[in-house]
C-alpha positions as CSV (number, residue, x, y, z in Angstrom):
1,X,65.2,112.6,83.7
2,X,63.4,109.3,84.6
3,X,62.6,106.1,82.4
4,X,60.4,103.3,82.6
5,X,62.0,100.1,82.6
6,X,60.9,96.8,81.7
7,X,62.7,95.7,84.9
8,X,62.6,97.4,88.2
9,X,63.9,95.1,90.9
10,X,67.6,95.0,90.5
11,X,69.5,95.9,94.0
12,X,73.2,97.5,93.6
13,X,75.5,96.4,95.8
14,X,77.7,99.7,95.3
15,X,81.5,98.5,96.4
16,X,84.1,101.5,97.3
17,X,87.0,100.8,99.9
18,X,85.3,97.6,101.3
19,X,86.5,95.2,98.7
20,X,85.6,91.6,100.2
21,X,82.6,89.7,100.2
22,X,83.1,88.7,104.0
23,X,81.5,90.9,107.3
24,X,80.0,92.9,104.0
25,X,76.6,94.0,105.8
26,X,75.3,95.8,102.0
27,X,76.2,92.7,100.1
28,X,74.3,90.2,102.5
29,X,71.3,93.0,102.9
30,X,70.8,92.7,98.7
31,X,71.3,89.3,98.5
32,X,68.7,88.6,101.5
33,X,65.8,91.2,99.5
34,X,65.7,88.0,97.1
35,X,66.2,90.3,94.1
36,X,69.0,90.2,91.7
37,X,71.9,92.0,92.4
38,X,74.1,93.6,90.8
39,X,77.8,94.2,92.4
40,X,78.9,97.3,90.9
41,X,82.6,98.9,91.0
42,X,82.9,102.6,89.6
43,X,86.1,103.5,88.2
44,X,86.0,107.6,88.9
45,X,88.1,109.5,87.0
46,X,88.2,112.3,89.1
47,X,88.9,110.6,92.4
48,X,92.5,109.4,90.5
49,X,93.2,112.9,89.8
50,X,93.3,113.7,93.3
51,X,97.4,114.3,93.9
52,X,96.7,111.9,97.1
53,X,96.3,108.9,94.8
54,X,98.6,107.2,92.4
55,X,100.2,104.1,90.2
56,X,100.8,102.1,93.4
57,X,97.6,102.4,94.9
58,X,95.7,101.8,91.3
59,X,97.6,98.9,91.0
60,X,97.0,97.5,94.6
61,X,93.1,98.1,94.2
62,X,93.3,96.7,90.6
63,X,94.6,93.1,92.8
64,X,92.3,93.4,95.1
65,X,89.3,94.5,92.9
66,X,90.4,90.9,91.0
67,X,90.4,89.1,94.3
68,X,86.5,90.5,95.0
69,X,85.3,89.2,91.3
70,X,87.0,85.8,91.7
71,X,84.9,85.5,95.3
72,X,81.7,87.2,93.7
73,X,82.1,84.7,90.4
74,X,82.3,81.7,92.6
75,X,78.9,82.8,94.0
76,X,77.2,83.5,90.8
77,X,77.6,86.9,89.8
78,X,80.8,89.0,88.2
79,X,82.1,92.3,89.3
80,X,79.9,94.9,87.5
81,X,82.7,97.7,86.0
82,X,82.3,100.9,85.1
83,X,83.9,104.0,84.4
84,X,82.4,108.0,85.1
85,X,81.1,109.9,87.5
86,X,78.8,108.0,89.9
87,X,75.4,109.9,89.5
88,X,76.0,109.4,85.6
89,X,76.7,105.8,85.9
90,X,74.1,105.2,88.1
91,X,71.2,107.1,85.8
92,X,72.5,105.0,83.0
93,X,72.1,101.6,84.8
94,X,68.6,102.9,85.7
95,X,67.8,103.7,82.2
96,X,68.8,100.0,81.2
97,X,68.0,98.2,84.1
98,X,65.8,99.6,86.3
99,X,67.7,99.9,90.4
100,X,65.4,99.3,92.9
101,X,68.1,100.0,95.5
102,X,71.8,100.7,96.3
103,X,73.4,99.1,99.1
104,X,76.7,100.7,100.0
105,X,78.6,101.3,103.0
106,X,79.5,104.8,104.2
107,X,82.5,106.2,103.1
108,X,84.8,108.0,105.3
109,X,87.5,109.8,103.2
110,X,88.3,113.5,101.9
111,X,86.1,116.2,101.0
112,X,85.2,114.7,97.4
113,X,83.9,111.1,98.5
114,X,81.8,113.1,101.0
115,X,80.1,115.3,98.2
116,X,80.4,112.5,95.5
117,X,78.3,110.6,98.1
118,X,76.1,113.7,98.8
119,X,75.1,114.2,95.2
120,X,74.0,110.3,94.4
121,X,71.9,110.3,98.2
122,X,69.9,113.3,95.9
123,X,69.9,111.5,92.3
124,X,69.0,108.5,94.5
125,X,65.9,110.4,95.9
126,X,64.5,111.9,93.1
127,X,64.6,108.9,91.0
128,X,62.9,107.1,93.7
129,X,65.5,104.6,94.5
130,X,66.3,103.2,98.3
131,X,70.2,104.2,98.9
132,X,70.7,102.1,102.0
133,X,74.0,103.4,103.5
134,X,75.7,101.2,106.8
135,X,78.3,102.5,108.4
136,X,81.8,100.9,108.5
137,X,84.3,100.4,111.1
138,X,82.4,101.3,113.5
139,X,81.9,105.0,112.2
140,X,78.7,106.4,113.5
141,X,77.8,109.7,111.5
142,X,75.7,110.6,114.8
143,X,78.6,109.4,117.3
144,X,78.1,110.5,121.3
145,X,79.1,113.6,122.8
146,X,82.2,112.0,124.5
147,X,85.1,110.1,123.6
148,X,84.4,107.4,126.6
149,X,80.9,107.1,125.0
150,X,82.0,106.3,121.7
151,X,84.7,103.9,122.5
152,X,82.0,101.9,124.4
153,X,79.6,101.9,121.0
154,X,83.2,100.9,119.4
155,X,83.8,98.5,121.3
156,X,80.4,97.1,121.2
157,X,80.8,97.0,117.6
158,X,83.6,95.3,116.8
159,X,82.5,92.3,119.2
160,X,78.8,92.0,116.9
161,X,79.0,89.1,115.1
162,X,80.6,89.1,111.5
163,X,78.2,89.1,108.8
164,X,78.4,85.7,107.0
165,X,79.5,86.3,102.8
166,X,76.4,84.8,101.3
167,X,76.6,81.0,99.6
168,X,74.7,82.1,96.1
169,X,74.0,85.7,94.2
170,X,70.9,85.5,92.3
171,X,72.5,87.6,89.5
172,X,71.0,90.4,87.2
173,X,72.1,89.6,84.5
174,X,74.1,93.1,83.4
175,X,77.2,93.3,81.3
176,X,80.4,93.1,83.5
177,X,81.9,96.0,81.5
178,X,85.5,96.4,80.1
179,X,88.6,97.0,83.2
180,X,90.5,100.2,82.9
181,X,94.3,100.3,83.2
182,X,95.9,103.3,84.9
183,X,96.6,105.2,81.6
184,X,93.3,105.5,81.6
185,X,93.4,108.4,83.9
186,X,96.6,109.9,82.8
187,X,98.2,107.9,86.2
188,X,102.1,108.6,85.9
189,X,104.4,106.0,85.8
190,X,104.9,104.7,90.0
191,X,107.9,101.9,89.7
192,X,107.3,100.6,93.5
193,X,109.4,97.1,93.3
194,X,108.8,96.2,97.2
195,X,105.0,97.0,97.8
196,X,102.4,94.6,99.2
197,X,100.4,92.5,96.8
198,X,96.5,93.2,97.3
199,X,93.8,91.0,97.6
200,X,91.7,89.2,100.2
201,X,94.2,86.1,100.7
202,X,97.0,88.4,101.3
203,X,95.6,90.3,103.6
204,X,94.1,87.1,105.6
205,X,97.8,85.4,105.3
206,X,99.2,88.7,107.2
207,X,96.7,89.0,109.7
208,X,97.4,84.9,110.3
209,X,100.7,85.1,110.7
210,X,100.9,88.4,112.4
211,X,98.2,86.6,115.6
212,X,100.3,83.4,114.8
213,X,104.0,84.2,115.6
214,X,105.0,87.8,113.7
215,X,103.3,89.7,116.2
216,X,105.1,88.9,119.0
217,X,107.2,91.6,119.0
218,X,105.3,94.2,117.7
219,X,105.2,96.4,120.9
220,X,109.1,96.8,121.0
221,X,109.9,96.4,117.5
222,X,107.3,99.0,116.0
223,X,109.3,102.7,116.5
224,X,112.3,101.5,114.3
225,X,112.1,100.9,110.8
226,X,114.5,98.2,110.2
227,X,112.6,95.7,112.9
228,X,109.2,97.3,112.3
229,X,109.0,95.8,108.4
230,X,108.2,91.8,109.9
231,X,106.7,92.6,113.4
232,X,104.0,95.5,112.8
233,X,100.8,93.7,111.1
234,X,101.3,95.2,107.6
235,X,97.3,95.3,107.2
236,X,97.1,98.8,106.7
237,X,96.6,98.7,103.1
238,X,94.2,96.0,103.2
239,X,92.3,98.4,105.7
240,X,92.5,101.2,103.2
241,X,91.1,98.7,100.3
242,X,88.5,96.9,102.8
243,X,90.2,93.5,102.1
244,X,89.9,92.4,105.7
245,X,87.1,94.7,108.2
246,X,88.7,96.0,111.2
247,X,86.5,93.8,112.5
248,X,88.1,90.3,111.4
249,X,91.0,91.8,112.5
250,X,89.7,93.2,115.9
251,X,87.8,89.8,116.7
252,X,90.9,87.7,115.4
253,X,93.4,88.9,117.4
254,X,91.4,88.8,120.6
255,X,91.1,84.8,120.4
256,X,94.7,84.8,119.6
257,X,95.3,86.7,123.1
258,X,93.2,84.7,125.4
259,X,94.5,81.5,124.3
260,X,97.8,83.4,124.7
261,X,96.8,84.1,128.5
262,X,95.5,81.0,129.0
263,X,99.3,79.6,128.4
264,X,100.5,82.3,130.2
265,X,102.6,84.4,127.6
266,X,102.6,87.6,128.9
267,X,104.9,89.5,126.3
268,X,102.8,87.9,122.9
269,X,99.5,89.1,125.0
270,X,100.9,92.4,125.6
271,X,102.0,93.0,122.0
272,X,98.4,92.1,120.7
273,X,96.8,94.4,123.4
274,X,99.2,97.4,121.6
275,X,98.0,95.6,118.3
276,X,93.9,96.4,119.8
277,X,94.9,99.9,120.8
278,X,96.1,100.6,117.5
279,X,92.8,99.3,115.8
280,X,90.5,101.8,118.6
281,X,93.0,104.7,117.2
282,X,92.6,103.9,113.7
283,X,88.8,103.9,113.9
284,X,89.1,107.3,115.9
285,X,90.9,109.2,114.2
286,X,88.2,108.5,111.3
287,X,85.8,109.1,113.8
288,X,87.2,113.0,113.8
289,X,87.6,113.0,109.5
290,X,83.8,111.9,109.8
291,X,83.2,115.5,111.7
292,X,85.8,117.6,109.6
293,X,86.3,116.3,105.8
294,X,88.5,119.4,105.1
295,X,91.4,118.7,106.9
296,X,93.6,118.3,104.2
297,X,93.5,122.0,103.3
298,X,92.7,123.6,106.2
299,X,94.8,124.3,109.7
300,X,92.5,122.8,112.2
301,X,93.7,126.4,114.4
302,X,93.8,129.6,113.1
303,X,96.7,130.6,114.3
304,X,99.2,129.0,112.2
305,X,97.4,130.3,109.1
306,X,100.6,131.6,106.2
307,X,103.1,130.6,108.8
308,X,105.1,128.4,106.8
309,X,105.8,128.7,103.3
310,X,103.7,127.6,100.7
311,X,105.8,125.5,98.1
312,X,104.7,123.9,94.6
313,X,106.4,121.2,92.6
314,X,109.5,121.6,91.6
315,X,110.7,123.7,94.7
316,X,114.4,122.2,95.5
317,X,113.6,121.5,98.9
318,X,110.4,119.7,98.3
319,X,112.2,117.7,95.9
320,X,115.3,116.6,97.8
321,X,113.0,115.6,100.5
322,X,110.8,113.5,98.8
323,X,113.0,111.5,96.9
324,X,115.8,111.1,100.2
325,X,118.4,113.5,99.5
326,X,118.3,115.8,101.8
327,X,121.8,114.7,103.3
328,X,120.7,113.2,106.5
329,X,121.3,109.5,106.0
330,X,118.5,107.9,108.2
331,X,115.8,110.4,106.9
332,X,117.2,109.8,103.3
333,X,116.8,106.2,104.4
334,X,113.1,106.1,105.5
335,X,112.1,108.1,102.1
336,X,114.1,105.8,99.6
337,X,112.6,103.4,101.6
338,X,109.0,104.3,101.5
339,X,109.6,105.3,97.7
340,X,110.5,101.7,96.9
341,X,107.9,99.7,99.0
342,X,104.6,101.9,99.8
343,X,104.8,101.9,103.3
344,X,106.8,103.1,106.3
345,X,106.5,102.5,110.1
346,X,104.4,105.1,112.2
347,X,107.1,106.9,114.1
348,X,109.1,107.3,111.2
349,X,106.4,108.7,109.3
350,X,106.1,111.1,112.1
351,X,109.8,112.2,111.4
352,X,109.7,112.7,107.8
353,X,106.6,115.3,107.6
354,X,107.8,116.9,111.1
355,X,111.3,117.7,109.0
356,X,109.4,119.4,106.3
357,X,107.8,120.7,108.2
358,X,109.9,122.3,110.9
359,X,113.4,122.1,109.6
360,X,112.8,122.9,105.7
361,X,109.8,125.0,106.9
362,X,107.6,124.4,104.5
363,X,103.6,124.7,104.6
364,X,102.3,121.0,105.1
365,X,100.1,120.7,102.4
366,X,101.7,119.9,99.6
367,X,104.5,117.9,101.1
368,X,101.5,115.6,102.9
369,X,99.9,115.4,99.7
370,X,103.1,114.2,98.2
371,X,103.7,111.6,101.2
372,X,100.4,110.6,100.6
373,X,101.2,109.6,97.0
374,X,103.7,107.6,98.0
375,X,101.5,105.2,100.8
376,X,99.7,102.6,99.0
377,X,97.8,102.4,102.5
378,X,97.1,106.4,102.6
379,X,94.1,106.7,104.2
380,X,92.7,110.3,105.0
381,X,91.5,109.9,108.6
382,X,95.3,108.6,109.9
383,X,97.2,111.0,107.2
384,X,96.4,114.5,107.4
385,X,95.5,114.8,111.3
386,X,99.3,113.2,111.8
387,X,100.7,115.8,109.0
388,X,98.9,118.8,110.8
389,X,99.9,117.8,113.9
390,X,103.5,117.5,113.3
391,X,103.4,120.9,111.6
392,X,102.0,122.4,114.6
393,X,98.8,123.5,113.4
394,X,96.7,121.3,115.5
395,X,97.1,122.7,119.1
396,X,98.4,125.1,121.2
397,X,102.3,125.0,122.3
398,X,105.1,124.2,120.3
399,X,105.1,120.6,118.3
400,X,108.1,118.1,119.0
401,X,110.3,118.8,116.6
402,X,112.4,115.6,115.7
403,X,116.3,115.5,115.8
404,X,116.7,113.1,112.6
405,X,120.4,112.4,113.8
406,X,119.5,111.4,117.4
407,X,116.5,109.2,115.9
408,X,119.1,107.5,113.7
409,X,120.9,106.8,116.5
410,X,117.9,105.5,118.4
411,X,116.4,103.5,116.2
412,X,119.2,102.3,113.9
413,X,122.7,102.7,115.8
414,X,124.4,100.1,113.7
415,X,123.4,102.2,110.7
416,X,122.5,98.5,109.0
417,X,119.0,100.5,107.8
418,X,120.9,103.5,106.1
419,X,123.5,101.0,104.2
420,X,120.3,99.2,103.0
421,X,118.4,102.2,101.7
422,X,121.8,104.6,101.2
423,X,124.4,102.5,99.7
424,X,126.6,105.2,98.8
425,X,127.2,105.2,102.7
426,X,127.4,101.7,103.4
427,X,131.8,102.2,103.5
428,X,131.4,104.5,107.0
429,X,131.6,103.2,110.5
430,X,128.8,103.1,112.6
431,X,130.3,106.0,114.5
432,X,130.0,108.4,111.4
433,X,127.3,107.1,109.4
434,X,124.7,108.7,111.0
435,X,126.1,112.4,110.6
436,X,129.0,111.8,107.4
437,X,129.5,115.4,107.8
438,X,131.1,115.2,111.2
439,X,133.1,112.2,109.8
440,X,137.0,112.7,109.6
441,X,138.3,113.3,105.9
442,X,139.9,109.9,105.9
443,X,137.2,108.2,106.8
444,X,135.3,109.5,104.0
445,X,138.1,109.2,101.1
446,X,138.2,105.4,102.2
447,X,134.9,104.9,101.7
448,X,134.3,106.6,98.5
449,X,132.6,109.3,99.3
450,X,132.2,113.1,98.3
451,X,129.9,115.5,99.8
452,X,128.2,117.1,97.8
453,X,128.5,114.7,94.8
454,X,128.4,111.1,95.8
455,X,125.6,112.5,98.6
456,X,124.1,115.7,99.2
457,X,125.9,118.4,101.7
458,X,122.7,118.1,104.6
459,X,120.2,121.0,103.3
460,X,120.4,122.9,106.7
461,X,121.8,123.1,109.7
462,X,119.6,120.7,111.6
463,X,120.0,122.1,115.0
464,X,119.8,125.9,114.1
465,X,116.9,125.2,111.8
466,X,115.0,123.7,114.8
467,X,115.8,126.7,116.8
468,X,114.6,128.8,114.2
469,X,111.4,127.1,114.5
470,X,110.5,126.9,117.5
471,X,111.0,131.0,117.8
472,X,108.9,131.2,114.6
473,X,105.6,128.6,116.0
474,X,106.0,130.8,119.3
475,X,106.0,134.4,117.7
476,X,102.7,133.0,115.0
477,X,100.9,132.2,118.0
478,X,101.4,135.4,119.6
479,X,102.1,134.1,123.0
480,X,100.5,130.0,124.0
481,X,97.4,130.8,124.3
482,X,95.4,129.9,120.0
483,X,91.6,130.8,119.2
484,X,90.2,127.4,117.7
485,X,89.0,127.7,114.8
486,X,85.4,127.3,114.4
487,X,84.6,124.2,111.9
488,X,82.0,121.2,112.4
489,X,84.6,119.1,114.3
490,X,83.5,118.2,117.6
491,X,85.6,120.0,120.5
492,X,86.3,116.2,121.9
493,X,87.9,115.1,118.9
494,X,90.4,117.5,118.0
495,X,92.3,116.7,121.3
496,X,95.1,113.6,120.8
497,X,94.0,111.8,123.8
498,X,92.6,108.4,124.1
499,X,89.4,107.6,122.7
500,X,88.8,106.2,125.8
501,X,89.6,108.7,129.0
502,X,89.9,105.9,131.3
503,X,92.1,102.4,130.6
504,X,90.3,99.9,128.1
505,X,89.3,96.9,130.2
506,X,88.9,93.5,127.8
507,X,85.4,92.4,127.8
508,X,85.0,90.0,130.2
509,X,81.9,88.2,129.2
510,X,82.4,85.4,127.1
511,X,83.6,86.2,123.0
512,X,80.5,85.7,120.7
513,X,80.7,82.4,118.6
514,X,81.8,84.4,115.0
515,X,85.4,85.4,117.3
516,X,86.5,82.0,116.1
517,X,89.0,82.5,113.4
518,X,87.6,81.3,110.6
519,X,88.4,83.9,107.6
520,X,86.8,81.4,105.4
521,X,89.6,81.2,102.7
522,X,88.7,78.6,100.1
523,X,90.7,75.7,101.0
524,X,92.6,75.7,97.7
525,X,93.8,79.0,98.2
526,X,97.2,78.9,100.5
527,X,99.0,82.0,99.7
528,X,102.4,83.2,100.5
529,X,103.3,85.5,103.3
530,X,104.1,88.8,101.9
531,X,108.1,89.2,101.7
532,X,107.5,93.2,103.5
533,X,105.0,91.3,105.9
């Protein structure tokens, strides 16, 4: 159905996950047609009933989405809310107001944002409205036919200038709309004391202090939980949300390591080259969920296909992993951990779906759709690729299967994580706490402590269950050799090897002007670092 409206020049400037007014190419595109505009946020009740999502990502988007209609106020036009499906929300605002366009930028995220998107591109063309989409990241729909190519149009793109946030919004003039709380849509309770506060001057305070002086040991201190919490950048979430672009990021943390060159500190400039790596990765991996947005319910082989079995809620072993009682103290540790603060370091993350995974032996979907609840930085790209891959389903050859004990000892042999996040343990010796069940009766009476009913008896026999495994993936595959299944994804992008075959070399022309630092904060504004910075 179309209308005829008394107005007919209003440009949407559709937000999603890109929830800043700065390096916002849609925003300053609207602003620069000279129409009004109308910043829009769509509150979709079926994108919160997705078991990915949850309390403590509503509530960090709910900071953040506040952040984004403070900046937009200051400029001249409120945050435009509104709650529905998006092609029904936008023929409404038609009806009223007449949309001559809708800037947005492209989404990269499950299957649903991909057909949510899909279906308003087609409302959008019959109603005869301009849907100008720009990509994001650095995510090209049409990338080239090889990784080195698309690391170079990558690169290229991150070192563009930043688009300026615009001085003024001529605004339209629409209702700003009522906010929704997460009752709303039936959102369950999510107590998470220790996560990151959203918004724009958070995320600008971490990446500060993280080029500043945090950083410095982020290439040593990143594999182990414990040291990982103050030295990795913490900016995922902010990613996630679109707080801060890649790009800020990207360009902010080169400057930081030439001038760190230029006074000849070696180990800070080495950290922030890891740091740069990581950001390539990130943006490559959602490269891959641009080419295949089924991953998460679909083995990338077909090999593995009813391997594993499939669990629901309420399975005991689902349960007791999730919420860290399995009876291995440093796993235990990591999920109490992520439970309580939204976030966990990458290796460990690693660890915690490759024990479902191997070791309890359960299908990955639903415990990765579980973990994912529990990230208030889940994003889809980095997630379910990582989750398939530690369940083996991938690849060819048997995944690593991680020894949880031997990774406690690694990456917390003074058992000072586990006392933090297992207190019931915190009366065992560094010699014991990593495996209680080897631990000498004594020791155990001293320190309070019952198997079994102060903490869980470990839920298998972590060595023969990884045994058991590995004869399991090898007989499923019927020998090494796996037929790939055949899906959209490009052959280059299902291998985990660099997005760049050859070792990234630093530009060595000279940094565009817009790589100086200047996140443009209001001067007012001098937030706190972020105590799980």
């Amino acid at each position: 159905m179309f209308y005829i409206c008394s107005m007919s020049n209003v440009h949407v400037v559709w937000f999603k996950r890109d929830l800043r007014v700065h390096d916002h190419a849609p925003l300053l595109a609207a602003v620069a047609s000279g129409a009004p505009v109308m910043p829009l946020y769509i509150f979709e009740p079926a994108f919160w009933s997705l078991p990915e999502h949850s309390g403590r990502q509503f509530d960090f988007m709910m900071e953040s989405l506040r952040s984004l209609d403070e900046a937009l106020k200051v400029r001249g036009s409120a945050l435009c809310i509104r709650v529905g499906e998006a092609v029904q929300v936008f023929a409404e605002l038609h009806k009223h107001h007449g949309l001559a366009a809708i800037h947005a930028h492209e989404e990269i995220g499950l299957q649903w944002s991909y057909d949510r998107d899909r279906a308003v591109q087609r409302w959008a063309l019959k109603a005869g409205i301009a849907l100008r989409e720009q990509p994001q990241h650095g995510i090209m729909c049409r990338h080239p036919g090889s990784a080195d190519g698309w690391a170079r149009q990558w690169e290229a793109w991150m070192l563009a200038p930043r688009a300026k946030a615009p001085d003024e919004i001529r605004p339209a003039g629409v209702p700003a709309g009522e906010w929704p709380a997460g009752d709303d849509f039936r959102l369950k309770p999510d107590a998470c004391p220790g996560r990151q506060p959203g918004g724009r001057a958070e995320g600008v305070e971490l990446l500060r202090s993280f080029i500043a002086s945090r950083g410095r040991r982020y290439r040593t201190a990143m594999d182990s939980p414990q040291s990982a919490e103050g030295a990795c950048s913490r900016l995922s979430p902010h990613f996630t949300f679109g707080t801060v672009s890649i790009r800020e990021a990207y360009q902010g943390a080169m400057r930081a390591r030439a001038e760190l060159e230029r006074d000849g500190d070696s180990t800070f400039a080495a950290s922030l080259d890891t740091f740069l790596s990581r950001l390539q990765w990130h943006c490559h991996f959602l490269q891959k969920l641009s080419d295949q947005t089924t991953i998460n319910s679909r083995n990338l082989h077909v090999a593995p296909d009813g391997l594993r079995d499939r669990v629901s809620d309420g399975d005991p072993r689902l349960e007791a992993w999730i919420s860290g009682r399995t009876g291995f103290p440093f796993l235990d540790a990591c999920m109490r951990s992520l439970n309580d603060t939204g976030w966990l370091n990458h290796r460990m993350r690693a660890m915690v779906m490759a024990f479902a995974a191997q070791h309890l032996w359960m299908d990955w979907q639903q415990p990765a759709a579980r973990l994912a609840a529990l990230f208030t930085d889940f994003e889809a790209g980095i997630h379910y690729p990582q989750a398939q891959k530690q369940a083996g389903v991938r690849g060819t050859g048997i995944p690593r299967i991680f020894n949880p004990v031997k990774q406690s000892l690694d990456h917390d042999r003074d058992g000072d994580f586990i006392r933090r996040w297992v207190p019931e343990l915190s009366g065992l010796s560094a010699a014991h706490i990593h495996a209680p069940w080897d631990a000498p009766k004594a020791e155990l009476a001293r320190a309070g402590i019952v198997l079994g009913q102060t903490y869980p008896m470990r839920i298998v026999d972590h060595m023969a269950a990884a045994r058991e495994a590995r004869d399991r993936i090898y007989a499923g595959q019927g020998g090494p050799v796996q037929k790939e299944r055949t899906t959209p994804v490009r052959a280059e992008w299902v291998a985990d090897r660099s997005p760049s075959s050859s070792r990234r070399e630093r530009p060595q022309a000279s940094p565009p002007k817009q790589l100086a630092f200047d996140l443009q904060l209001p001067e007012a504004v001098q937030p706190q670092a972020s105590p799980h910075a």
